[in-house]
C-alpha positions as MATLAB code, in Angstrom:
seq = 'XXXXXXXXXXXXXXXXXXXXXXXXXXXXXXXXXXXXXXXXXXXXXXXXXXXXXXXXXXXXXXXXXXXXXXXXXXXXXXXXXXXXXXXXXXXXXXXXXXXXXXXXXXXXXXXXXXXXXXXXXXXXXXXXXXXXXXXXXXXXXXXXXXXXXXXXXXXXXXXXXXXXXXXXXXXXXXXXXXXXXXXXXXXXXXXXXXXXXXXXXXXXXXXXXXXXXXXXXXXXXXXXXXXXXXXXXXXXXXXXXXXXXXXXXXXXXXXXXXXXXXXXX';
ca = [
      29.765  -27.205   15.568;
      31.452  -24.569   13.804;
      29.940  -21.097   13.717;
      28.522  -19.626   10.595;
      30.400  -17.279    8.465;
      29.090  -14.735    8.312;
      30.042  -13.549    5.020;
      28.388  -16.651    3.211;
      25.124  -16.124    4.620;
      22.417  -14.657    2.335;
      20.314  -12.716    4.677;
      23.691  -11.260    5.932;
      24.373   -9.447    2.585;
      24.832   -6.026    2.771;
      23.524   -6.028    6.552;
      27.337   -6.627    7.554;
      30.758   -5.005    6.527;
      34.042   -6.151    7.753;
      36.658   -3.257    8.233;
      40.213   -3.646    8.899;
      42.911   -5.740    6.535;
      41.673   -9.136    8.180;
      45.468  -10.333    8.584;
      46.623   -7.942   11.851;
      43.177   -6.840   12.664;
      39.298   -6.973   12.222;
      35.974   -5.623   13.221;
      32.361   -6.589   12.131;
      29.750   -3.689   11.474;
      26.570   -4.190   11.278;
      23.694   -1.972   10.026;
      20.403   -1.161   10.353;
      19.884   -3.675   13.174;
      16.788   -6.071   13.602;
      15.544   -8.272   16.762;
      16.910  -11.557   14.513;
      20.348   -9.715   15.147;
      20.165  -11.301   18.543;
      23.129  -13.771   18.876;
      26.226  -14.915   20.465;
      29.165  -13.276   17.935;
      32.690  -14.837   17.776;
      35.725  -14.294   15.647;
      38.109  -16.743   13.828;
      41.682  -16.775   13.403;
      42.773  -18.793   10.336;
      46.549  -19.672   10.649;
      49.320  -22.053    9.164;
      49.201  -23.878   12.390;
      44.924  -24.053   12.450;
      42.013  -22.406   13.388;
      41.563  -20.364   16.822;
      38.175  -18.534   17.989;
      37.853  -16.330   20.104;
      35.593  -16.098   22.988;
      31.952  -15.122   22.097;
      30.273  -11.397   22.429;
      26.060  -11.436   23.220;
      24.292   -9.276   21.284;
      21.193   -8.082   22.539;
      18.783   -5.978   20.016;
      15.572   -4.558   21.909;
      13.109   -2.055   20.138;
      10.541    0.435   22.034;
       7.461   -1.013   22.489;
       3.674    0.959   22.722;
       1.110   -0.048   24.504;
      -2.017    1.093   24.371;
      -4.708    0.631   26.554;
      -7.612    0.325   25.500;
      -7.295    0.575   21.691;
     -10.699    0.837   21.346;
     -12.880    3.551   23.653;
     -16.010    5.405   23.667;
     -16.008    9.588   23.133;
     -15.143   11.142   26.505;
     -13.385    7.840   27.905;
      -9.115    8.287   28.629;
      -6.607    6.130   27.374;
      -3.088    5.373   28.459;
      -0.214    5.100   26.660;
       3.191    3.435   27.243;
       6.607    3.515   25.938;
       8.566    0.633   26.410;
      11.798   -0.893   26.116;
      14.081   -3.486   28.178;
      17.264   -1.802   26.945;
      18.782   -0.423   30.220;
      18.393    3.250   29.691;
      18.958    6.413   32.560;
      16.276    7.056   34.487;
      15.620   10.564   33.171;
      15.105    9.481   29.735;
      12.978   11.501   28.051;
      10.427   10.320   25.002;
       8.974   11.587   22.102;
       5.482   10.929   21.284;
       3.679   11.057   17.205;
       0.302   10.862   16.086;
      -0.345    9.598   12.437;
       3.538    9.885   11.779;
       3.795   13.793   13.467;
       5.137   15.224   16.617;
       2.304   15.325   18.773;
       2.314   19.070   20.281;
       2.848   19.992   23.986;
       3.242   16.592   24.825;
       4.911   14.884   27.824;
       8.147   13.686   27.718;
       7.746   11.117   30.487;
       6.685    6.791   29.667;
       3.382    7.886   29.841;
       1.099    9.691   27.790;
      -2.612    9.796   29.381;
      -5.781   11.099   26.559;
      -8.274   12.313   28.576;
     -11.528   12.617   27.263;
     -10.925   11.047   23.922;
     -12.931   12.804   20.785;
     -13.229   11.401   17.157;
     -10.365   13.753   16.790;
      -7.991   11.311   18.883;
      -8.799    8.984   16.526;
      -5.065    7.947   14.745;
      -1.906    6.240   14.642;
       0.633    6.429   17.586;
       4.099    6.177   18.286;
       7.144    6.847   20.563;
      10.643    7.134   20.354;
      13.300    7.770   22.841;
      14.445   10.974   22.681;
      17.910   10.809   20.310;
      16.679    8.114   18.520;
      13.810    9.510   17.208;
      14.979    7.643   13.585;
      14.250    4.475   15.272;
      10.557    4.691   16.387;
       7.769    2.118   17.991;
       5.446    0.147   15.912;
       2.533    2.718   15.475;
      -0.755    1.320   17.389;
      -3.877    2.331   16.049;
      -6.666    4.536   18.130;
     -10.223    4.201   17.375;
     -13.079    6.399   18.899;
     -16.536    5.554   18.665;
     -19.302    8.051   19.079;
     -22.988    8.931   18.058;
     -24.071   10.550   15.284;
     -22.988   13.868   15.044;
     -22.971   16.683   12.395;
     -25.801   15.454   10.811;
     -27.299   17.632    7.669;
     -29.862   17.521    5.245;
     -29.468   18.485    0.992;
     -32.319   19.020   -0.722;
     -32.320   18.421   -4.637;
     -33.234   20.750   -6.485;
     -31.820   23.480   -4.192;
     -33.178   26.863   -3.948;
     -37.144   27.792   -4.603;
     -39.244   24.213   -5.113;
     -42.301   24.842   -7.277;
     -46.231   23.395   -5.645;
     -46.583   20.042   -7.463;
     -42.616   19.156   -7.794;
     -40.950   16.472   -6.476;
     -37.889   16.814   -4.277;
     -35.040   14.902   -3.279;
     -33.492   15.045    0.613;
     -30.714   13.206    1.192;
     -29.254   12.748    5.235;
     -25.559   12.610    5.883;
     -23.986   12.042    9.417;
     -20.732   11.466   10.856;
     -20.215    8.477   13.420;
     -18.286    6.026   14.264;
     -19.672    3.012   13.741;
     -20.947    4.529   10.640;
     -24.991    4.960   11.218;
     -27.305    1.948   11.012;
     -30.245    3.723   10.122;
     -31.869    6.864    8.869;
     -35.301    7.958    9.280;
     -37.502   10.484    7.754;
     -40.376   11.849   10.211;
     -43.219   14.577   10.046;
     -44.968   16.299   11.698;
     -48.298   17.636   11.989;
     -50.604   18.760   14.596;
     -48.138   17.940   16.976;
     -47.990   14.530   16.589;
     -44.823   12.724   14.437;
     -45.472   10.206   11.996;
     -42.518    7.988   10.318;
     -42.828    8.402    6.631;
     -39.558    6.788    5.164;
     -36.706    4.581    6.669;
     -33.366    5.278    4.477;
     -30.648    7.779    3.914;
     -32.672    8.959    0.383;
     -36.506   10.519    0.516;
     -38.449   11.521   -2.294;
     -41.348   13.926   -1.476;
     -43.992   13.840   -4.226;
     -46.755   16.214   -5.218;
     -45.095   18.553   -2.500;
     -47.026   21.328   -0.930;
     -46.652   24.787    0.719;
     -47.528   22.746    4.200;
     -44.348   20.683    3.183;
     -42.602   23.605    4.079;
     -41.527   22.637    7.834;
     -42.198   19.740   10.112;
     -40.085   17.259    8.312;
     -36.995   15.642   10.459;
     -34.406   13.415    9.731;
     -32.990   10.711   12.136;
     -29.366    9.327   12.186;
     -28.604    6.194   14.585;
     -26.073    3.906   15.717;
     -25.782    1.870   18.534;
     -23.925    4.589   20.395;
     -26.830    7.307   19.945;
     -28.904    9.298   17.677;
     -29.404   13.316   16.632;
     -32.026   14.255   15.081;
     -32.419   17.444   12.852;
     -35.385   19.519   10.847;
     -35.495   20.202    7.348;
     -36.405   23.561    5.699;
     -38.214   23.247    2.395;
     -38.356   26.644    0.096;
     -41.758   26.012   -1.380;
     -43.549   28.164   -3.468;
     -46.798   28.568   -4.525;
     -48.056   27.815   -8.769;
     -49.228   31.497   -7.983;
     -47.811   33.162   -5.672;
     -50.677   36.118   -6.494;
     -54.160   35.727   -5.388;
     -56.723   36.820   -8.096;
     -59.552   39.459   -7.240;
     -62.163   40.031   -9.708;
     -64.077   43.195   -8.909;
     -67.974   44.326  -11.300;
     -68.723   48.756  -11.753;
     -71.197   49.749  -12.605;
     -71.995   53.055  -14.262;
     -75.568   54.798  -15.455;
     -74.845   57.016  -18.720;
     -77.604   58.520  -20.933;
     -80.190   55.994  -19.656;
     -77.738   53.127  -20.289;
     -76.027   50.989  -17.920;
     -72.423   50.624  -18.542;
     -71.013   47.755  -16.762;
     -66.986   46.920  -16.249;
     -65.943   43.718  -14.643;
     -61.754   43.751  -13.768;
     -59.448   41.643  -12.658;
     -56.071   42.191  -10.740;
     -53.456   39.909   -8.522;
     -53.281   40.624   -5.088;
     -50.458   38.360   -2.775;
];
């Protein structure tokens, strides 16, 4: 079977160049190499007298490798990462290591790069590249963390000063990964907590000066849970307490008689 040449081969087009005058000499270049590069590579010499080839060249393409292990961990867990290639390199190779495309900082140069107690902030995209050939980098692996709810906060809508007899709005926001399952609204009173709403969104009716604390609101996921109270700024119709107050006064035989009124907090 005759080899291919190269030249007439589609997915060879501008991935190969031939230099030289291909009558006393020749060479084959070829660019931006890929695994499917991997072959046996021969010349041919075209004559009057007929058709010679050479002796074939292997070609061996190898790319770095990651692995990570696990992909997938739990806040305060480690993971390890290793570069990898079967391209025969020296032995004091060093490696450089990315996170979401960027030089990760202070890293090792060594094989292996150990997270230790992995935070949502590990979460990312890795790579490695041997040092020199940081153009031709691993296939990024992707890092997930999962965790508990955490940062969890309330809004209340309207904000500021909430009038006796309003309605307000909380809404409960929390960051976790997996997102949170569940939110739930609790008072309490005397000591004793009471589940009033199950949802991110509670709307407190009729609300009341004793709606001013005691109210919590619960994120969970099936890692863990945080729970945090809401402050209310409730105020009073009248925030003044009315005192009505009767004189009385004895003036030529007649009783004069004032009644007055003032606000007192």
């Amino acid at each position: 079977m005759d080899p291919e040449d190269l030249s007439s081969v589609s997915r060879y087009e501008g991935h190969i160049e031939y230099l030289g005058d291909k009558k006393s000499e020749g060479s084959l270049r070829i660019t931006d190499l890929r695994l499917s590069d991997s072959a046996g590579y021969r010349f041919r010499l075209i004559t009057s007298g007929g058709k010679f080839a050479g002796s074939p060249v292997s070609l061996t393409v190898t790319d770095v490798v990651l692995e990570m292990d696990p992909t997938s961990v739990s806040e305060r867990e480690n993971v390890t990462l290793t570069c990898r290639t079967t391209c025969k390199l020296d032995p004091i190779t060093a490696y450089s290591w990315y996170k979401n495309g960027q030089p990760i900082p202070n890293s090792n140069t060594s094989p292996v790069y150990i997270l230790f107690s992995v935070s949502s902030e590990d979460t990312g995209r890795y790579s490695c590249a041997v040092e020199g050939h940081e153009d031709l980098p691993s296939a990024e692996e992707t890092l997930t963390a999962t965790y508990g709810p955490k940062n969890t906060s309330v809004s209340v809508s309207p904000s500021g000063e909430i009038v006796e007899g309003s309605s307000v709005n909380l809404t409960c926001s929390s960051d976790a990964n997996p997102p949170v399952d569940r939110y739930t609204w609790y008072k309490v009173t005397y000591k004793k907590m009471s589940m009033k709403h199950s949802g991110q969104r509670y709307t407190i009716h009729n609300i009341s000066s004793e709606d001013r604390e005691g109210y919590y609101c619960e994120a969970l996921n099936i890692i863990g849970r945080e729970t945090i109270p809401v402050h209310i700024n409730v105020i009073s119709v009248f925030p003044w307490v009315p005192v009505v107050g009767v004189g009385a006064v004895l003036t030529a035989g007649a009783l004069l008689l004032t009644i007055y009124c003032s606000l007192k907090r």
